[in-house]
C-alpha positions in Angstrom: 4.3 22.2 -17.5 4.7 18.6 -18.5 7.8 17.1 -16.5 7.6 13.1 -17.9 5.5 11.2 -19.3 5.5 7.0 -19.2 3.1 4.5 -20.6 3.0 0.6 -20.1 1.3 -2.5 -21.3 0.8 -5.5 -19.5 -0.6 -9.3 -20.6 -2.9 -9.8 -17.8 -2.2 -13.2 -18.3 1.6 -13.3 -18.3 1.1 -11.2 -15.2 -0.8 -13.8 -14.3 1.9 -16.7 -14.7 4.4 -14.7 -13.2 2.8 -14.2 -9.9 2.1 -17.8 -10.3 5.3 -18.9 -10.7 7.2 -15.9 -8.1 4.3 -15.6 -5.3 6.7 -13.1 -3.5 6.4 -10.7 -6.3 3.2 -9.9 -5.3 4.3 -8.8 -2.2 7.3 -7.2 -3.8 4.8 -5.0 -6.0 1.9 -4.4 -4.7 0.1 -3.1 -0.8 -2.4 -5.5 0.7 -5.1 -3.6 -0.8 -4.1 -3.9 -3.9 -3.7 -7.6 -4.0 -7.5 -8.6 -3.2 -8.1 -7.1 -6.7 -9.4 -9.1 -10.0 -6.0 -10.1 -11.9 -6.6 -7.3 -15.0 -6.9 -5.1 -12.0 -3.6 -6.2 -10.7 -2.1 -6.0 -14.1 -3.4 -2.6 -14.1 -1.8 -1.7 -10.5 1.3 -3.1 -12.4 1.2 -1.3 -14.9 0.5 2.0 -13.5 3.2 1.4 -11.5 5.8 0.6 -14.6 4.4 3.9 -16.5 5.3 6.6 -12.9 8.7 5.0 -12.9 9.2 5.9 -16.4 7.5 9.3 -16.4 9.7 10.0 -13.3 12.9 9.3 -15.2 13.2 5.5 -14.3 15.7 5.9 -11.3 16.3 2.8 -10.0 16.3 3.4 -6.3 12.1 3.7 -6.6 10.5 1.4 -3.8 7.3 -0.1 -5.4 4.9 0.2 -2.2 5.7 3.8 -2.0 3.0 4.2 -5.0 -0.4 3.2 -4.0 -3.5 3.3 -6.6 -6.4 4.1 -4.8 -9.7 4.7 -6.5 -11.9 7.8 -6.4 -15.7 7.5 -5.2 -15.9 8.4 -9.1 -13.7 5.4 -10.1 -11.1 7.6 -11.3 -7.5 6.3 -10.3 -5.2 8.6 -8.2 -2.1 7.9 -6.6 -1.1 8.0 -2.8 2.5 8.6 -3.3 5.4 8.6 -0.1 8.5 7.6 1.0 11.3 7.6 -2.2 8.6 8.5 -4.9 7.6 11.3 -3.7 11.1 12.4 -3.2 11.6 11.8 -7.1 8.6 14.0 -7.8 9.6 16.4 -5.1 13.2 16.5 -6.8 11.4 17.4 -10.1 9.7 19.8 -9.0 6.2 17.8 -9.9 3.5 18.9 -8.2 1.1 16.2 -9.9 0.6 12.8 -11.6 -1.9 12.0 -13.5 -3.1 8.3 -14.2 -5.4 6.6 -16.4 -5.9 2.7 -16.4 -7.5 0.3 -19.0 -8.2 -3.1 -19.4 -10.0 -5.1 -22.3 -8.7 -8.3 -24.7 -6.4 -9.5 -22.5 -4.5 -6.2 -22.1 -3.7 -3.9 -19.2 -2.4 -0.3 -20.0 -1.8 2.9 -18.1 0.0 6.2 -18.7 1.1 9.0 -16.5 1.3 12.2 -17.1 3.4 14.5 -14.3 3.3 18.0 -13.8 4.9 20.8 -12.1 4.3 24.4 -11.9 
């Protein structure tokens, strides 16, 4: 059963300026090995990040680095969830979030879809 759903769309270059202008928020946002990634792959991580919040409901006590996107040998994106995310999921009874990630004009976008039983 479908428990959320949440898309988002990112300007990889406003992302761009941002963490530019606010070099903390990369920190803030994203694990170390997300931050050696091409920006529309940041923007992506961002993104993807943005979209579980509001698939999950959007509760604001979700800590950013307790959703990881990590990249299957296949290239497909999965997440290594912890800490207050997986609470949220666990709360809802999900058993699954799915993720897909794009990129292309200047444009990052990802959606979530999460599951339970």
């Amino acid at each position: 059963m479908i428990l959320g759903v949440g898309i988002d769309v990112t300007s990889v270059n406003r992302f761009a300026e941002a963490l530019e202008r606010t070099p903390a928020l990369a920190d803030r946002v994203l694990v170390a090995s997300e931050r050696s990634m091409p920006m529309h792959s940041l923007a992506g991580r961002f993104a993807a990040k943005e979209a579980l919040a509001k698939a999950l409901g959007a509760p604001g006590d979700l800590a950013w680095h307790d959703a990881v996107v990590v990249t299957a040998p296949s290239g497909q994106p999965l997440w290594e969830l912890s800490g207050t995310v997986a609470a949220r999921m666990t709360a809802l009874g999900a058993t699954t979030a799915h993720l897909s990630i794009s990129h292309d004009g200047g444009i990052a976008t990802a959606i979530v879809i999460v599951e339970g039983p």
